[in-house]
N, C-alpha and C positions, 0 to 999 in steps of 0.2 A: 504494500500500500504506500501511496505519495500523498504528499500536501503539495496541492497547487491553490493559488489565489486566482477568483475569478474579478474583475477588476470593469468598473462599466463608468462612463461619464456621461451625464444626463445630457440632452439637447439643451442649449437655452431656453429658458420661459417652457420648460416640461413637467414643471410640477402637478398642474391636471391632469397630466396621461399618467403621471407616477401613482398618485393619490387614484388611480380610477384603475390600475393594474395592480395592486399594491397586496391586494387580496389573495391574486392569484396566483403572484410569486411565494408568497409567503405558504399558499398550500401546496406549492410545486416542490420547494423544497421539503414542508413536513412530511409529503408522503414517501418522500425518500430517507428515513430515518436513518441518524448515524452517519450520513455524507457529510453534511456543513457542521462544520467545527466551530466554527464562529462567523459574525458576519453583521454588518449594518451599513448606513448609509451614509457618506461623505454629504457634510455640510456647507453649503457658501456662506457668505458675509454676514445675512441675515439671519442664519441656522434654521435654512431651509433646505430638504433634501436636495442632493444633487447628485447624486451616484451613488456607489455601491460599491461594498469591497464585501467577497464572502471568501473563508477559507473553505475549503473540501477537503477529505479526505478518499481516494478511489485508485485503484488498478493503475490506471496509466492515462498520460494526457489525452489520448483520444479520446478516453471515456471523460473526463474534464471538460475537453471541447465541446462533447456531444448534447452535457447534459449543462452547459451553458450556451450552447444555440439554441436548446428548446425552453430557454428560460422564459414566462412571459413579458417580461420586459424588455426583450432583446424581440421576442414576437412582437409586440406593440409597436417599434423602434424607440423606446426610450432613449434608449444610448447612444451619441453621437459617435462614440467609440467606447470597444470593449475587448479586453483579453486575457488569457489564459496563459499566466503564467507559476511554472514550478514554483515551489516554498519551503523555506525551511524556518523552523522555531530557536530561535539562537537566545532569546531573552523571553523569560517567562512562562508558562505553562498552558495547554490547553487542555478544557477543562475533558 
């Protein structure tokens, strides 16, 4: 098993599409129990969402890739850009 970080940056002025997908992501990952290790949403100026960082845990980047292209918020195009990359834990614990 690897840690890769899946890593997403919102469109400008996306917080409606976020807030109106927001549901769906969130049961996209519960139903894959045990994948995201951690994971929440990059803030702008205002500390309004603006993206996304999740860790995973899974087999191999493909499998990382695969199940961050069917993320719904990457289906919605929230993301002006997004990707997948390796990870490793050098400073403090997950849980």
């Amino acid at each position: 098993m690897a840690l890769f970080a899946l890593i997403g940056i919102d469109k400008p002025n996306a917080l409606a599409l976020r807030m109106a997908t927001r549901e769906a992501h969130l049961a996209y990952w519960a139903a894959n129990p045990g994948l995201a290790r951690l994971g929440g949403p990059f803030l702008d100026a205002n500390s309004d969402m603006a993206g996304s960082l999740l860790i995973i845990e899974v087999e191999d980047r493909a499998t990382a890739e695969a199940l961050a292209a069917n993320d719904p918020y990457v289906h919605a195009g929230l993301f002006a850009r997004w990707e997948v990359r390796p990870w490793r834990v050098t400073l403090g614990q997950l849980a």
